[in-house]
C-alpha positions as a printed Julia matrix, in Angstrom:
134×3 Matrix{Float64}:
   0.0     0.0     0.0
   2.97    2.7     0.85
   4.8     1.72   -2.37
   2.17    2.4    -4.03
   1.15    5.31   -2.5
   4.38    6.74   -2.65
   4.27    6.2    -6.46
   1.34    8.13   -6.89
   3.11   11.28   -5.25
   5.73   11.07   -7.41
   3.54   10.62  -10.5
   1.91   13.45   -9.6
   4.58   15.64   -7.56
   4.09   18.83   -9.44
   0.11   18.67   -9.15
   0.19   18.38   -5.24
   0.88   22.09   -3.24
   2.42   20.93   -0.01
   1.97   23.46    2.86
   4.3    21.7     5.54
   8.03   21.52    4.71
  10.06   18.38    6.59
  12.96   20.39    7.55
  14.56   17.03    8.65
  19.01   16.4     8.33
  19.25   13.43    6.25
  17.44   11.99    2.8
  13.61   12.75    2.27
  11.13   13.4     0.43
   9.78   16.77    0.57
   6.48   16.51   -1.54
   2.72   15.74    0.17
   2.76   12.95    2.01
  -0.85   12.8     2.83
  -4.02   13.75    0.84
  -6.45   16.18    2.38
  -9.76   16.28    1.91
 -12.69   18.57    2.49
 -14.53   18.11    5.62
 -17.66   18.18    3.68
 -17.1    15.07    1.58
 -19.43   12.36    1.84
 -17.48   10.52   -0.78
 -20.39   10.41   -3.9
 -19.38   14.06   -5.0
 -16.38   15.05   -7.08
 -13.48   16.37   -5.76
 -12.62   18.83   -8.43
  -9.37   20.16   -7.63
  -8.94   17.34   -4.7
  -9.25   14.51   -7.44
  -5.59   14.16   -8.72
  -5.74   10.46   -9.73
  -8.02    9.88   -6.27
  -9.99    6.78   -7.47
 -13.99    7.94   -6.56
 -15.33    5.94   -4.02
 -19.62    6.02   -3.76
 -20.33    5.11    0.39
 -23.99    4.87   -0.46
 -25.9     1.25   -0.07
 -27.4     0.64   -3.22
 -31.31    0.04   -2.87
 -34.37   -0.91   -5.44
 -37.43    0.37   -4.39
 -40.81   -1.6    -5.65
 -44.03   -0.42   -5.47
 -46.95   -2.91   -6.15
 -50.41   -4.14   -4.6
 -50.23   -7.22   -2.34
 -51.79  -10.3    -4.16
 -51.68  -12.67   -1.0
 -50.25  -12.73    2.73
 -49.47  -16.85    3.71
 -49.58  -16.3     7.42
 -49.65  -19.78    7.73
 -45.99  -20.77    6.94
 -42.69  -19.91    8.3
 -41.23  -17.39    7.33
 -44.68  -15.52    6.26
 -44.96  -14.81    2.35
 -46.33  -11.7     0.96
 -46.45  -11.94   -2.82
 -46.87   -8.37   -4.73
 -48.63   -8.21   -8.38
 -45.17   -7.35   -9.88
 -43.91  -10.72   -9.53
 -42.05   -9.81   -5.64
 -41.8   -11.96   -3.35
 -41.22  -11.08    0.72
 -40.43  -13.41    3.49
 -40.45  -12.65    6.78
 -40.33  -14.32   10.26
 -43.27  -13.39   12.66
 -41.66  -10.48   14.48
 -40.96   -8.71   11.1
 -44.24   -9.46    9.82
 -45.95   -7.97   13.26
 -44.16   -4.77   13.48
 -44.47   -4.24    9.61
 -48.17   -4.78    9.97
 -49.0    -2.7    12.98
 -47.83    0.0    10.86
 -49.11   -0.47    7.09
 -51.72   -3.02    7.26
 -50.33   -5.9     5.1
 -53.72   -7.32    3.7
 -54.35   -8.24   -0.46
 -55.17   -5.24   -2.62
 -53.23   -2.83   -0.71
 -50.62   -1.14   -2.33
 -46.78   -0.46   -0.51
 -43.67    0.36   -1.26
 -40.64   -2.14   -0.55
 -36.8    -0.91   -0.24
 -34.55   -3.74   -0.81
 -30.64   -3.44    0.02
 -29.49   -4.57   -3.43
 -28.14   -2.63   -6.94
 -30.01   -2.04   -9.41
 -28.25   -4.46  -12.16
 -28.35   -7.14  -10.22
 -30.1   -10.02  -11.41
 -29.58  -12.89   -9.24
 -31.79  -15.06   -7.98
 -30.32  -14.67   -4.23
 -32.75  -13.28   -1.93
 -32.31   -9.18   -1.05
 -32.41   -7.85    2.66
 -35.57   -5.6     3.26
 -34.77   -1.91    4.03
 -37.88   -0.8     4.84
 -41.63   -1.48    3.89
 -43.78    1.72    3.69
């Protein structure tokens, strides 16, 4: 990680402004040794003028949100299935299903909208965590 670290400050040497000197006896380097960063950043914006070579990083959890009537509730299994019109299908173990429907009413014909924690090209068949049911 340092090697390679280091290499980027001297690809990029006359790019970085470095504000502290090391006024050190012996052999050094005398260019940035660190990269600052705005206290703002959140890590999804551009840098502008911060971005020499910084690779962009996005922190935010990718979601897909559907929003589709309930065809049936299975309260009868474990975990409980809610199927949606759209084709969605929702497990959940009793708790889950409980506090979900003290809130929105799970019942057929109602319509809500599901946040899953998943991106948006994915297209496996693995099962997505639920981020919130509204």
């Amino acid at each position: 990680m340092e090697n390679g670290f280091r290499r980027f400050l001297e690809e990029y040497e006359g790019r970085i402004q470095n504000p502290f000197s090391q006024n050190t006896t012996g052999t050094h380097n005398d260019f940035a040794t660190a990269k600052f960063l705005p206290t703002t950043w959140t890590g999804s914006e551009d840098l502008g003028a911060y971005s020499y070579g910084v690779p962009g990083i996005d922190l935010e959890i990718p979601g897909v949100v559907r929003k589709s009537k309930i065809r049936s509730v299975e309260k009868s299994k474990d975990p409980i299935k809610v199927s949606l019109m759209d084709g969605t299908v929702l497990y959940m173990t009793l708790d889950e299903f409980n506090k979900v429907d003290s809130r929105t009413k799970l019942s057929p014909g109602r319509e809500i909208r599901v946040t899953f924690q998943r991106r948006e090209d994915d297209g496996s068949p693995d099962t997505s965590k639920i981020v919130s049911i509204d």
